[in-house]
N, C-alpha and C positions, 0 to 999 in steps of 0.2 A: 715778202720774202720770195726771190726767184728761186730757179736752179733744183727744185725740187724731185723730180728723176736724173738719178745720177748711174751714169754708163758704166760698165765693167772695163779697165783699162789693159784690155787684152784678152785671152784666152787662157791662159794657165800662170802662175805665182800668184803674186799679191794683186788680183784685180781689185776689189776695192778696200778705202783705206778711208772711211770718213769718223772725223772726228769732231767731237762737238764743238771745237771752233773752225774747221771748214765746214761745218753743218749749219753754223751761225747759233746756235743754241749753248746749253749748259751743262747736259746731262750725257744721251744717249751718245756712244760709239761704233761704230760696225768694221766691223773689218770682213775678208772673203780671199782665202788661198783656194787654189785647184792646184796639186800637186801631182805628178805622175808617180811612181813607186820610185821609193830611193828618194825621192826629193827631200825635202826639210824647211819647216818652217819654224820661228823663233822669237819670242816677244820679252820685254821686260813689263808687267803691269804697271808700277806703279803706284799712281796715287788712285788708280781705278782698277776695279774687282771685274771677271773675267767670266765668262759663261764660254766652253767653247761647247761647239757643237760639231757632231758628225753627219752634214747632210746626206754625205753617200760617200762608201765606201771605209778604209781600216787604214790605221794608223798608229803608231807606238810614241806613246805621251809620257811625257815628265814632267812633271808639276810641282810647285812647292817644296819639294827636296826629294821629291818623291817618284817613286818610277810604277806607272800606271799601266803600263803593259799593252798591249793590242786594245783598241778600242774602235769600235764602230761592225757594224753586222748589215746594215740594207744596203745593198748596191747602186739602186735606182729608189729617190725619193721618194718616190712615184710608188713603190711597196707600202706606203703607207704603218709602213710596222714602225714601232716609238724608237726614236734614235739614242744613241750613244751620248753623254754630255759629260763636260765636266768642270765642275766648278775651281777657280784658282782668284783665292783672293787679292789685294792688294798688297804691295812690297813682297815683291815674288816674280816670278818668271815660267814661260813655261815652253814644251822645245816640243814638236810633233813630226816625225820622220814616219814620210806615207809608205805601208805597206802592200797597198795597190793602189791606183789610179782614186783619189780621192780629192773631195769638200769640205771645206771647215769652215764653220762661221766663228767670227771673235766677236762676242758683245759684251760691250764693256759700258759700265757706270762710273760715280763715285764710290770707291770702297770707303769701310771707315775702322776694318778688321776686326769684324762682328761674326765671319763664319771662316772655319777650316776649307782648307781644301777637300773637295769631295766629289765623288762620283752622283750624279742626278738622273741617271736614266742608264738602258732601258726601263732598269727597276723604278717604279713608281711612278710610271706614266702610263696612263689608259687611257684609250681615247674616248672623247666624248661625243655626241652629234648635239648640235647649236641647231637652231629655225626649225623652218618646217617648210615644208614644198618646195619651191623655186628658192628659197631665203635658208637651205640647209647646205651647214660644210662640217666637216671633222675638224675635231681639236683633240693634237696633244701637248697637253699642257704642262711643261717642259719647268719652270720656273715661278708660276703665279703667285698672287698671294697666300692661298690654302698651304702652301708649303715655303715654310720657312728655313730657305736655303741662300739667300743672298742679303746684301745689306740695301742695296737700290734696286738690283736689276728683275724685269718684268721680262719673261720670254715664253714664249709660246708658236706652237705649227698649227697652221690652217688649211685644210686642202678644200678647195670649192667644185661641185664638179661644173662641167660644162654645162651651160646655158644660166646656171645658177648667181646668186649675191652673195657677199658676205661682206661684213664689217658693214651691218645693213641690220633694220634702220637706222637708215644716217646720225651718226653718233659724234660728241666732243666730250674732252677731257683736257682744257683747256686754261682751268680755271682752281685754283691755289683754295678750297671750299670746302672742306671735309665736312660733313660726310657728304653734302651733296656732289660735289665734285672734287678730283685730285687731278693737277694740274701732271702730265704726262707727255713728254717729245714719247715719238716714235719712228720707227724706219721699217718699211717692208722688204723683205727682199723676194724677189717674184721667181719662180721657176714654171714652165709652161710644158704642158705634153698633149699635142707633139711639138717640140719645142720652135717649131717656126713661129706657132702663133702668139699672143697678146695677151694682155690682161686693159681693163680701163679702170682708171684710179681719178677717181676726183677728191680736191680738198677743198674747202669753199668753207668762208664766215657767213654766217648768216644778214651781214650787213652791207655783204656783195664784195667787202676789201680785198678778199682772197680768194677767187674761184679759180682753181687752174685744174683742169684735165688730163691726164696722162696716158699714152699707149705704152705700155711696160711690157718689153721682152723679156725673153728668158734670161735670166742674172742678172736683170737691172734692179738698183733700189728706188724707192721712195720715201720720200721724207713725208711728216706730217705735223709740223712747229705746234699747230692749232685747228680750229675748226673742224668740220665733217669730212667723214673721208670713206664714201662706199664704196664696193670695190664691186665689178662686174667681170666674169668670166665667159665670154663669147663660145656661140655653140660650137660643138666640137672643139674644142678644147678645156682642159683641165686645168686647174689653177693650187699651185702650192705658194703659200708664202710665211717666211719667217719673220714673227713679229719681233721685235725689241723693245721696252718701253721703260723709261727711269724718269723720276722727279724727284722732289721733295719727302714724298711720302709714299711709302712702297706700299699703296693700293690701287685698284682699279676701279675707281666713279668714274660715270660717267652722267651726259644727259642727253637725251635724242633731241635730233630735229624736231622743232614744233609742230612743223608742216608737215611731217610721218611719221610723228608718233602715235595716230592712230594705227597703222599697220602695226606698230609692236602690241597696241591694248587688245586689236583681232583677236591677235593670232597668243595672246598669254591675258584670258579674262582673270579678271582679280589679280593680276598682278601690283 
C-alpha cells in the first residue's frame, strides 16, 4: 500500500477528508475542519459512529437532536490540558458553528447503534505518562477500551516531547488473534511546535514488504493499514498527535517487534 502520509488540502475548511475507501482499508475515517469564527461545518454520520473532537479552540454543536452548547476550552493544543469531545452515533447528523478560530477532528468507524450521543471529555480524561527516559510521552485517553463509549471507534492524544519516541517499542496490531492480537487500521494526525518542524513516522512489515518512512508536518496525516510504526520526535521540537484506531473488535492487542522487544522487557521487568 502506497500513499501513506496524506497532505492537508489547504489551510482552513475541510482539509482533510479520508475515508476508508480512499484509505484503501475497512474501518477507520478521519476527517479535519479549521474553521475561522462564524464559519460552520456539517456532516450526516450515517452508517458510521462519530467521535468529534476539539483540538483547539470553541465551537457550538448539535448533535443527534440535540443542542450541545459551546464546546472546547484549550486554545493551543500544545496546553496539553484534556480536550473537549463528543460522541454522535450512527443514523444522525451533526452541525458545529466555530465560535473562535477553531480545529475539529471527525473520527468515524462502523456504528452499529450501541451507544447515545454523549459528551467524552473534558470530564474523564486524565492524562497518563507511558515509557520512561527518551521513550516517555502523555496520553490522554480520549476513547479507549477502559471506557465504554463507542461501538468501534479507538481514539486517543499523545504528546512526545522533543528528542523523545513514542509508538516505541516498535509495535503491530495487525492481526484478527484475540487475545493475543486485534487486528486495528489506524491514522495519526501530527501537529508540530514550533510548527515548521517534523515529525519521522515509519511503517514497516517485518518481512521487509512494507517499509516506508515519513517526514510528517504540521496537519499532515498518516496512515498505518499494518506493521510497526514508531514514531520519532527531532530535537527541538514537540510532537502532538491524534490517534484513531477501529477493527473488528474494539480492543487494543498488540505485539512488539522481535528485534526490540528487549527494550520493552528493560525497561518493564516481570512484565
Amino acid at each position: 500500500m502506497g500513499d501513506l502520509l496524506r497532505k492537508p488540502v489547504g489551510q482552513s475548511g475541510h482539509v482533510h477528508d479520508i475515508t476508508a475507501e480512499s484509505a484503501g482499508w475497512t474501518y477507520v475515517g478521519f476527517g479535519l475542519y479549521r474553521l475561522a469564527a462564524g464559519e460552520t461545518a456539517a456532516e450526516v454520520t450515517g452508517s458510521r459512529e462519530v467521535i468529534l473532537v476539539l483540538v483547539e479552540g470553541k465551537a457550538h454543536l448539535t448533535a443527534a437532536g440535540q443542542d450541545w452548547g459551546v464546546m472546547g476550552e484549550r486554545m493551543d493544543v500544545f496546553e496539553r490540558t484534556p480536550p473537549h469531545c463528543l460522541y454522535v452515533p450512527n443514523g444522525s447528523d451533526w452541525t458545529a458553528i466555530a465560535t473562535t478560530a477553531c480545529t475539529i477532528a471527525v473520527c468515524t468507524a462502523p456504528g452499529i447503534g450501541g451507544h447515545a450521543a454523549a459528551r467524552l471529555g473534558p470530564e474523564g480524561i486524565v492524562q497518563a505518562v507511558r515509557g520512561t527516559g527518551a521513550n516517555t510521552r502523555y496520553i490522554n485517553n480520549i476513547a479507549m477500551e477502559t471506557r465504554d463509549v463507542a461501538d468501534s471507534l479507538l481514539v486517543t492524544e499523545v504528546y512526545t516531547p522533543q528528542g523523545n519516541w513514542s509508538s516505541y517499542p516498535s509495535h503491530r496490531h495487525d492481526e484478527d488473534d484475540f487475545p493475543n492480537m486485534t487486528y486495528l487500521e489506524e491514522t495519526y494526525y501530527m501537529r508540530i511546535n514550533p510548527e515548521q518542524g517534523y515529525a519521522l513516522h515509519r511503517v514497516y512489515t517485518e518481512d521487509g514488504v512494507l517499509d516506508e518512512t515519513m517526514a510528517a508536518k504540521n496537519h499532515d496525516v498518516t496512515l498505518v493499514p499494518r506493521g510497526h510504526h514508531p514514531v520519532g520526535a527531532p530535537y527541538g521540537y514537540e510532537l502532538y498527535y491524534l490517534n484513531v484506531m477501529a477493527g473488528p473488535l474494539r480492543k487494543w492487542r498488540f505485539k512488539n517487534d522481535p528485534d526490540h522487544d528487549w527494550i520493552y522487557r528493560r525497561d518493564n521487568p516481570g512484565a
